[in-house]
N, C-alpha and C positions, 0 to 999 in steps of 0.2 A: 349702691348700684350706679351703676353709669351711665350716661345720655345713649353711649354707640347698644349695651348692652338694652335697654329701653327698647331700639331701636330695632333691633335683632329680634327682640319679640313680639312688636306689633308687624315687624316683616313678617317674621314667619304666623303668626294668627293671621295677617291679609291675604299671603301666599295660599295657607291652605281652606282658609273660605272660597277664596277665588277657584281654587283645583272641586272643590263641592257644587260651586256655584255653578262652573261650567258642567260639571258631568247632569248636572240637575237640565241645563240646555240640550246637553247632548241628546237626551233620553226623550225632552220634547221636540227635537229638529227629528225626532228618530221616527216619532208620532204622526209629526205634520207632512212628514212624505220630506225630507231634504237632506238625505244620508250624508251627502258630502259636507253640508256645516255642520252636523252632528259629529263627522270625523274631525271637520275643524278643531270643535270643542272639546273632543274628549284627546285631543294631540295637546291643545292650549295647556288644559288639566292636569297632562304627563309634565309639562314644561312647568307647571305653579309647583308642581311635585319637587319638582328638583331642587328648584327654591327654595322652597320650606324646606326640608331637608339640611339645606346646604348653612341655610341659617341656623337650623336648630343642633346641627353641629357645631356649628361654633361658638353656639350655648353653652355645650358642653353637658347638653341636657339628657345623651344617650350613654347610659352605663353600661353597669354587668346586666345580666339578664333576669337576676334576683333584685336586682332595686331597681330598674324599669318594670319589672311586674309589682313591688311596691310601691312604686310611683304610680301605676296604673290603678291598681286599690285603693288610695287618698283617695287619688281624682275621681272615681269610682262612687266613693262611702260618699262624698263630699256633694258629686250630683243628684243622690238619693237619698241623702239625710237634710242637706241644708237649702241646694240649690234649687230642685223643681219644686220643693215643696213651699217655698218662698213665690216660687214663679208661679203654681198654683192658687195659690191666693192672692195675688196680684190679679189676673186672670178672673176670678172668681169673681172678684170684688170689681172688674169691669164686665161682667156678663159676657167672655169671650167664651164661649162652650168649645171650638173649635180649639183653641189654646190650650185649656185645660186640658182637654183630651190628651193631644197629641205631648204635654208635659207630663201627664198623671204615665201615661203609657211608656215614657221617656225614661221615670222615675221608677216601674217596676223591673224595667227591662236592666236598668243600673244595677239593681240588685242582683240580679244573674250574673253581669259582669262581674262584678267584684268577687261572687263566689266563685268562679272558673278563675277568675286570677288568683285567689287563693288556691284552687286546688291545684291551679300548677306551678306555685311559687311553692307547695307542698310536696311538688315533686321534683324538683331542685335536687340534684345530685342523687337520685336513683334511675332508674333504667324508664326511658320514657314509651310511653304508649302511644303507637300513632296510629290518629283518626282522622276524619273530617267531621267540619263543621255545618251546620245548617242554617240559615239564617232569615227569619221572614221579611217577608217585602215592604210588609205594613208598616209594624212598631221595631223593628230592628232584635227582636226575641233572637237568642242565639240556642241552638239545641246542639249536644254533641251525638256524634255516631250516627245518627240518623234523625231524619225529619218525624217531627212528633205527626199524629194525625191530625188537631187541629192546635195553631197557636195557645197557649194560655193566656197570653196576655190578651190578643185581639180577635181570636176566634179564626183569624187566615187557616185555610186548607194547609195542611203539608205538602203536598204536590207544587203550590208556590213556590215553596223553600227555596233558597238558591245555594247552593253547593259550595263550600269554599276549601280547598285540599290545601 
C-alpha cells in the first residue's frame, strides 16, 4: 500500500466524520433557534460529502452492486461479531453504562443490517421489489415496508420512524 493511497483513506474517514459531525450541529443549531447556521452546517456536510466520495473513488472502493453489498456484509458481520463487542467490554470494564448502551444497541442493530444485505445481494439478478425503508431515531433499527409499532431494539414508537424512499 502506498503513503498517497493511506492518505485517501484517512481523507475520506476525516471527510465523512466531518459531513456526521456537522449534520449532528445542524440538528442542534436547529434546536437552539439559529436556522441559518444549521443551514450553514448541513451545506458544509453536502460539501465533506463530495469529498469523501471523490476520494473514495479513487480508492476504487465502489464496485458492482453484488460486491458492494458484500462488502457491506464483512463490515456488517465484523461490527457485530468482533467490534462492539470488544467495545463493550472495554466499556464495561470502565463503568461507562451510557457506552455500552449505545454500543450493545449499535451491535443489535448490525445484525439487521447484514441480514437485509443479504437478502438483497439474494436478490441479485431477479425482478426487484420496491419499498421503503423505516428507520428509528434512537438506535438506527432499520424496518422494511413499514414502521413496526414499537422499535425492538429500543422500544421508540413507530410514529418516530423516519421514512427513507
Amino acid at each position: 500500500m502506498t503513503k498517497t493511497t493511506d492518505n485517501l483513506k484517512a481523507a475520506f474517514a476525516g471527510e465523512s466524520q466531518a459531513n456526521r459531525r456537522y449534520l449532528a450541529f445542524a440538528k442542534k443549531a436547529d434546536e437552539d433557534g439559529y436556522p441559518q447556521v444549521a443551514r450553514l452546517f448541513r451545506a458544509a456536510a453536502a460539501g465533506e460529502t463530495v469529498h469523501a466520495l471523490a476520494h473514495l473513488r479513487v480508492l476504487g472502493e465502489v464496485k458492482s452492486t453484488a460486491e458492494n453489498l458484500q462488502a457491506a456484509i464483512g463490515g456488517e458481520n465484523y461490527e457485530h461479531t468482533t467490534m462492539y463487542p470488544d467495545f463493550i467490554k472495554e466499556a464495561e470494564t470502565e463503568s461507562n453504562k451510557q457506552a455500552v448502551q449505545t454500543f450493545d444497541r449499535a451491535m443489535d442493530v448490525e445484525i439487521i443490517h447484514e441480514k437485509l444485505y443479504q437478502e438483497a445481494l439474494d436478490s441479485i439478478g431477479k425482478k426487484q421489489e420496491e419499498f421503503d425503508y423505516y428507520v428509528c431515531p434512537v438506535c438506527g433499527y432499520l424496518h422494511a415496508r413499514s414502521a413496526p409499532e414499537r422499535c425492538p431494539v429500543c422500544h421508540t414508537p413507530g410514529a418516530r420512524f423516519e421514512k427513507v424512499s
